[in-house]
TORPA-259774 format. One record per atom (N, C-alpha, C): residue number from 1; residue in one letter; chain; atom name; x, y negated, z. Coordinates in steps of 0.1 Angstrom, whole numbers, plus 5000, padded with zeros to 4 digits. Layout:
N
REC voba fise ronu miti   px   py   pz
REC  NUM    a    A   CA    X    Y    Z
...
This chain:
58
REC voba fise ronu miti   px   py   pz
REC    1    x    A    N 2649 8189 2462
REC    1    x    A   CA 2646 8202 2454
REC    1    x    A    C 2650 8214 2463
REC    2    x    A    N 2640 8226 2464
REC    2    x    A   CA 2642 8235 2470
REC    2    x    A    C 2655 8242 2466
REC    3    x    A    N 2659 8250 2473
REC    3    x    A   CA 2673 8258 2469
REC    3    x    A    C 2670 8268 2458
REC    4    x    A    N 2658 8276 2456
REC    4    x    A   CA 2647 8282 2450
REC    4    x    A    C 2645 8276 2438
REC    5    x    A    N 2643 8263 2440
REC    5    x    A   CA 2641 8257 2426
REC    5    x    A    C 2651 8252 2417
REC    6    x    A    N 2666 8250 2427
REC    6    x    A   CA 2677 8250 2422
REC    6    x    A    C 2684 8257 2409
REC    7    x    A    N 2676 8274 2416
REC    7    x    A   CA 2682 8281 2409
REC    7    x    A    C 2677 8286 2395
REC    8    x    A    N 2661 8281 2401
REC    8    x    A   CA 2654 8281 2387
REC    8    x    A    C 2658 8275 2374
REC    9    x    A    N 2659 8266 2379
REC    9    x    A   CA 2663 8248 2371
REC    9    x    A    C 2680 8253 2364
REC   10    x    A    N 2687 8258 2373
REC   10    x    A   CA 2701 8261 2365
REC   10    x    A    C 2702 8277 2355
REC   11    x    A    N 2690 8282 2362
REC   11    x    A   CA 2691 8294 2350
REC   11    x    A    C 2682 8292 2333
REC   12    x    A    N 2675 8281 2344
REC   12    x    A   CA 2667 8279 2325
REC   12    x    A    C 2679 8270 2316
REC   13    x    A    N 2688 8260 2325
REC   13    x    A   CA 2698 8254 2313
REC   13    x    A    C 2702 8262 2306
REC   14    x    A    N 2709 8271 2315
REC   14    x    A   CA 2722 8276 2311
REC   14    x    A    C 2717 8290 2300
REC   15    x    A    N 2704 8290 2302
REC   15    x    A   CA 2697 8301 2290
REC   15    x    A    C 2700 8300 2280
REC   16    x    A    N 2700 8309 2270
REC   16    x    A   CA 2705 8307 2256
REC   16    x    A    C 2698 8315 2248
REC   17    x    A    N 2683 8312 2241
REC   17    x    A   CA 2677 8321 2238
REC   17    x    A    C 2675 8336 2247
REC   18    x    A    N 2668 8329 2260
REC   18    x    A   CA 2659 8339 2266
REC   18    x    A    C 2673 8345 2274
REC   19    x    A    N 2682 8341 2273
REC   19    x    A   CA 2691 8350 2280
REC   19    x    A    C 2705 8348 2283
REC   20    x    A    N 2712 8354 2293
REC   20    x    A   CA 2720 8349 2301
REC   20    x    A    C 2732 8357 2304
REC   21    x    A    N 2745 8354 2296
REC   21    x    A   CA 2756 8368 2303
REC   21    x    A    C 2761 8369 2318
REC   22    x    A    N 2758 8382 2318
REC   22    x    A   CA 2759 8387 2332
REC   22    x    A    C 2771 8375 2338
REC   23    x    A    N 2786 8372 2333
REC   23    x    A   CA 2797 8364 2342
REC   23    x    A    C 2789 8351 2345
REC   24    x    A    N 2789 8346 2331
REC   24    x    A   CA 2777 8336 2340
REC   24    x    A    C 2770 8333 2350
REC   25    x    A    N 2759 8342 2351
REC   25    x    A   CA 2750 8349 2360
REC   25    x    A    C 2757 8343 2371
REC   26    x    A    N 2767 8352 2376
REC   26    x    A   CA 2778 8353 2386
REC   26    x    A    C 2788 8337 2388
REC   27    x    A    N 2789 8335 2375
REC   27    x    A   CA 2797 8320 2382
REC   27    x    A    C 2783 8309 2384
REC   28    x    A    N 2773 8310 2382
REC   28    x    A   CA 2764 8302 2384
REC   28    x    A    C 2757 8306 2403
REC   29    x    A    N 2757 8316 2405
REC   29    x    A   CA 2760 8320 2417
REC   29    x    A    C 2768 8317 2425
REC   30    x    A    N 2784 8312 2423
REC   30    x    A   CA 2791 8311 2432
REC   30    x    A    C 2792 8297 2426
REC   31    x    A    N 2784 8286 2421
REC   31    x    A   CA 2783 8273 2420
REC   31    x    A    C 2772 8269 2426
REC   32    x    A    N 2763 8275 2428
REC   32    x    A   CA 2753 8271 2439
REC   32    x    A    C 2755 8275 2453
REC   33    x    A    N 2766 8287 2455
REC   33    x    A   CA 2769 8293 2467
REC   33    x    A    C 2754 8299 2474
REC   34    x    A    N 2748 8305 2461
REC   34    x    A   CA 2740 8314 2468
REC   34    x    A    C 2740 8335 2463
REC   35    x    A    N 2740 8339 2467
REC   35    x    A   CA 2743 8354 2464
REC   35    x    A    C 2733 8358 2446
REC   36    x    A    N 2742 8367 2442
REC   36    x    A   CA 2739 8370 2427
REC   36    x    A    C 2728 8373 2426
REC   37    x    A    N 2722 8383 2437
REC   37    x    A   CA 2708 8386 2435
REC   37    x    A    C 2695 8374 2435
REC   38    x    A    N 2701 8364 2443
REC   38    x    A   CA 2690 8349 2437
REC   38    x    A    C 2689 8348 2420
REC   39    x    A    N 2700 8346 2421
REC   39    x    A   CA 2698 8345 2407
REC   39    x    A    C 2691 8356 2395
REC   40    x    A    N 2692 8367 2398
REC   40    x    A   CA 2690 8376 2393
REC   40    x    A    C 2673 8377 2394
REC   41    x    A    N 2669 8372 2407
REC   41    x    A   CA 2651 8371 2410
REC   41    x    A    C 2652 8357 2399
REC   42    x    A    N 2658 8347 2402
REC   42    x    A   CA 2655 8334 2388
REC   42    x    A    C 2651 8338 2378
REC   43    x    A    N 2659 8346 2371
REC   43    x    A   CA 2659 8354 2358
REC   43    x    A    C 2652 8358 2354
REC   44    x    A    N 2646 8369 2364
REC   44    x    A   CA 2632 8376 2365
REC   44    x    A    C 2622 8368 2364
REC   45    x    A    N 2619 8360 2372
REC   45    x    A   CA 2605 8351 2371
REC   45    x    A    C 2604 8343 2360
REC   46    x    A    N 2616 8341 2352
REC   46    x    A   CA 2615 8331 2343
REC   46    x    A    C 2619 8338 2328
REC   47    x    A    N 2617 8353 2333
REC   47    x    A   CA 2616 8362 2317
REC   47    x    A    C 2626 8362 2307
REC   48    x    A    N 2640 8356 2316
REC   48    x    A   CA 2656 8357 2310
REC   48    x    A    C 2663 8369 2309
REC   49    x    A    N 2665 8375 2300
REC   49    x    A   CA 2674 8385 2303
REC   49    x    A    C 2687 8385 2308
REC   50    x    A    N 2695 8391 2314
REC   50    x    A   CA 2707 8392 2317
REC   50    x    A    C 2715 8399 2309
REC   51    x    A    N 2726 8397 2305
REC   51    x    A   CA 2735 8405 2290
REC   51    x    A    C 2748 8411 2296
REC   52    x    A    N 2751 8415 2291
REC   52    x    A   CA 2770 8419 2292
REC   52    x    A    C 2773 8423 2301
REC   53    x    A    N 2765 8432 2308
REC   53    x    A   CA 2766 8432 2323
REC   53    x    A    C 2780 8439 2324
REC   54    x    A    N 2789 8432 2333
REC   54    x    A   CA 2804 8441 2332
REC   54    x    A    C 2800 8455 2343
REC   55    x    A    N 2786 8453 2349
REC   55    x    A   CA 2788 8466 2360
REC   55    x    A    C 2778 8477 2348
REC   56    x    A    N 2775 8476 2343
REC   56    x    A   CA 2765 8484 2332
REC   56    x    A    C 2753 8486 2337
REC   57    x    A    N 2745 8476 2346
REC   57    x    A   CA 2733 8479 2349
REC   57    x    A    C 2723 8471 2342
REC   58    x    A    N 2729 8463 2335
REC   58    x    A   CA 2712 8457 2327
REC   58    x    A    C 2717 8458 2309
């Protein structure tokens, strides 16, 4: 499985009606050991939102 598809594949589990809190986000990132912004493109493509953002950007 692509690294790419890795991260697809762990942001759709870890979804929870369409959507994802931001720490999460972030510890799912440094469980795959790929930078936040992968994930953040995951999210995007797969029409997840991201929540609780502690930096206040989404």
């Amino acid at each position: 499985m692509a690294e790419n598809e890795k991260v697809l594949q762990a942001v759709k589990e870890r979804a929870v009606d369409g959507r994802i809190p931001c720490a999460e986000a972030r510890r799912l990132a440094a469980e795959l050991g790929v930078p936040i912004g992968e994930v953040g493109r995951a999210a995007n493509e797969l029409k997840v939102k991201i929540v609780s953002c502690e930096l206040g950007c989404f």
